[in-house]
C-alpha positions in Angstrom: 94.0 -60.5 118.2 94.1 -56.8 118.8 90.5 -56.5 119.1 90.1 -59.1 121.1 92.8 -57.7 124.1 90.6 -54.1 123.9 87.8 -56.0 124.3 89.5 -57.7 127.2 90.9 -54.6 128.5 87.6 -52.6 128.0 85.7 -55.8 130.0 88.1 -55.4 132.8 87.9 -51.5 133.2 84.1 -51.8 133.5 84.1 -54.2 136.2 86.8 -52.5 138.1 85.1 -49.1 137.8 82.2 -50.7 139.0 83.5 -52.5 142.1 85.3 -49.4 143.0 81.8 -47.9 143.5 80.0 -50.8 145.3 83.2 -51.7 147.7 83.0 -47.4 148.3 78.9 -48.1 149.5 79.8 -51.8 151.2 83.4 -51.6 151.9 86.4 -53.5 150.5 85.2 -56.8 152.5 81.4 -56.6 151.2 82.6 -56.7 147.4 81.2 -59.8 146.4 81.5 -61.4 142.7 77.6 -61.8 143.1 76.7 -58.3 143.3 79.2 -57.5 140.2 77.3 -60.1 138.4 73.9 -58.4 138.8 75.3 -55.0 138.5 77.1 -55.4 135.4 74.8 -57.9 133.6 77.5 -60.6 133.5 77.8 -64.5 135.1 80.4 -64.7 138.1 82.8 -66.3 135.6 82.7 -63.3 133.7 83.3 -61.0 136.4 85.9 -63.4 138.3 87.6 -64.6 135.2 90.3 -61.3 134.4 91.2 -60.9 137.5 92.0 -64.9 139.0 90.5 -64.2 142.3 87.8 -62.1 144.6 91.2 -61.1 146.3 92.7 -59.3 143.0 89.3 -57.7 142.2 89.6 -56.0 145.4 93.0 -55.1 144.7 92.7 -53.8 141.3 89.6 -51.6 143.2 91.5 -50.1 145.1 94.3 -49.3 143.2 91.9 -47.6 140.8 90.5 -45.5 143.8 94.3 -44.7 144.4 94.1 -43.7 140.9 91.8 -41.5 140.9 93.2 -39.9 144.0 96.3 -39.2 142.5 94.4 -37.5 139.2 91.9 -35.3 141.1 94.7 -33.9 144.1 98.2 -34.6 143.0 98.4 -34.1 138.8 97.1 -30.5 139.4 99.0 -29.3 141.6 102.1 -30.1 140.1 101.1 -27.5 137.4 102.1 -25.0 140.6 105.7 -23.7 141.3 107.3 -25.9 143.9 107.5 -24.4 147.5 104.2 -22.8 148.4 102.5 -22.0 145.3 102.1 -26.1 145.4 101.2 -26.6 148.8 98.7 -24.4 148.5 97.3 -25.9 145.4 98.0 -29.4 146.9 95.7 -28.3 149.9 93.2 -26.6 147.5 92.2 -29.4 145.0 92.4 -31.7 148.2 89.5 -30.2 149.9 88.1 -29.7 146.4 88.1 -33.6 146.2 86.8 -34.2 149.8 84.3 -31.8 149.2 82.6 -33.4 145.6 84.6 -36.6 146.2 83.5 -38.9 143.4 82.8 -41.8 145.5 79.2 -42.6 147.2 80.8 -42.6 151.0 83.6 -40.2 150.5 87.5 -40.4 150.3 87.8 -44.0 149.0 91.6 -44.3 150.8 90.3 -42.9 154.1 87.0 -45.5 154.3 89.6 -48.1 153.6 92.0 -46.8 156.0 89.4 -47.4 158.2 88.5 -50.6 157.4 92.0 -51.9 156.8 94.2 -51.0 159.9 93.4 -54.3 161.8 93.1 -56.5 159.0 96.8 -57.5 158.1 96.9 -58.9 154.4 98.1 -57.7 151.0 95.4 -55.4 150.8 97.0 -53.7 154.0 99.8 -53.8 153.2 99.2 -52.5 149.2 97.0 -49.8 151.2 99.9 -48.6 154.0 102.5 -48.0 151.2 99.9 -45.7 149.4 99.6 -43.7 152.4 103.5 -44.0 153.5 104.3 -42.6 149.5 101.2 -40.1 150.1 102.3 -38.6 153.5 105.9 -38.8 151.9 104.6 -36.3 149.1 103.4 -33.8 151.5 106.6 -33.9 153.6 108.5 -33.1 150.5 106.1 -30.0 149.5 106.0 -28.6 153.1 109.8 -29.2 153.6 110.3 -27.3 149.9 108.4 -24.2 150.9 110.2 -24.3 154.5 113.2 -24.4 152.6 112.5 -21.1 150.1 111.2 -19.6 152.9 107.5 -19.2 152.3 106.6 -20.8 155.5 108.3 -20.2 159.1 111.6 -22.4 159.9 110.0 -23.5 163.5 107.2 -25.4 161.3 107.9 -28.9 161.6 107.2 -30.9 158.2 106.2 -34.0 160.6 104.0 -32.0 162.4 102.2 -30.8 159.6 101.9 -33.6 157.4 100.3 -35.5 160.7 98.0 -31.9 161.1 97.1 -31.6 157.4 95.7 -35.3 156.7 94.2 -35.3 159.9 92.1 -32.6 159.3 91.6 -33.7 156.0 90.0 -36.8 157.8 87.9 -35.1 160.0 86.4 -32.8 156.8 85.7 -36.7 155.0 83.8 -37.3 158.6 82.3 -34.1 159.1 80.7 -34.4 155.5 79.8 -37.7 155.5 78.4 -38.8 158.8 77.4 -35.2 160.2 76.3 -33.8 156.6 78.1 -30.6 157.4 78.2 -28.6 153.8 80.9 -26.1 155.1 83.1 -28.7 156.2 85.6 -28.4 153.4 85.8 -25.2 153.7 86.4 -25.0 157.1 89.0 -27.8 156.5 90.7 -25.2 153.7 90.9 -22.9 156.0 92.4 -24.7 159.0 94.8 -25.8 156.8 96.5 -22.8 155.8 96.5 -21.3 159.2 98.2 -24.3 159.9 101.2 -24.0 157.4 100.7 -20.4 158.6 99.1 -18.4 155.5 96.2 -16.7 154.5 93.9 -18.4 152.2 93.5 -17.5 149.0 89.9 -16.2 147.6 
């Protein structure tokens, strides 16, 4: 019986890591049970089957994006000290990601963002409290080193958390449409003059 849930289990994660990867090339809404089927090798039953619905694959897909997000950008930089040691590492592995982002078409949760924001539905709405928790998390690390004093008390934390993902939206465009190579750097840059620091080497 045990072998037969990792089987399960091992089944699942294959077809979700694949569908995170076509819906990142054809978008959330051009994941189609078909395509898995030829990509993986299996019939649309197969693909269809651990998951109930097209609407769950495409859920599970992007909370495995999410995932990986939150591996790449956020577990690291909790190894820093709170305050600005962390927002600087938070800033750091975040154009890190942008810049050798694992997905064909960049950030996964900005392409979706895009894709989303006029298409009410649970996958809006499972997408919006990612980014509300996301944009929470970088309020919380600005406001900590406005609070030790590592950054200048007239710094706004909504202002910055608005400055910081925006730019880091423009470096996602900036590489992927205009094929700019020192975008993410640029964006690295931008962002600490924006919390007001130098950037480290």
């Amino acid at each position: 019986m045990r072998r037969s849930a990792d089987e399960a289990q091992r089944t699942r994660d294959r077809i979700v890591s694949t569908a995170v990867i076509q819906a990142s090339a054809a978008g959330l809404s051009g994941l189609t049970i078909g395509s898995l089927a030829e990509a993986l090798g299996m019939s649309k039953a197969g693909v269809v089957g651990p998951f109930g619905s097209r609407a769950e694959l495409q859920l599970a897909a992007l909370a495995k994006a999410v995932d990986m997000f939150t591996e790449a950008v956020v577990t690291p930089s909790l190894a820093a000290e709170p305050g600005l040691p962390r927002l600087c590492a938070l800033i750091d592995t975040w154009c890190d990601y942008l810049a050798d982002s694992p997905f064909p078409n960049g950030c996964f949760v900005t392409a979706a963002s895009c894709e989303l924001d006029g298409r009410p539905g649970e996958l809006r709405t499972y997408l919006q409290d990612v980014v509300v928790r996301w944009r929470r998390f970088l309020y919380e690390q600005v406001l900590a080193a406005r609070t030790a004093g590592h950054i200048g008390t007239d710094l706004d934390p909504d202002d910055l958390v608005s400055g910081l993902a925006g730019l880091a939206m423009s470096v996602n465009q900036e590489i992927q449409l205009l094929g700019d190579d020192r975008a993410a750097a640029r964006g690295r840059r931008l962002m600490y003059a924006l919390v007001g620091v130098e950037p480290r080497p």
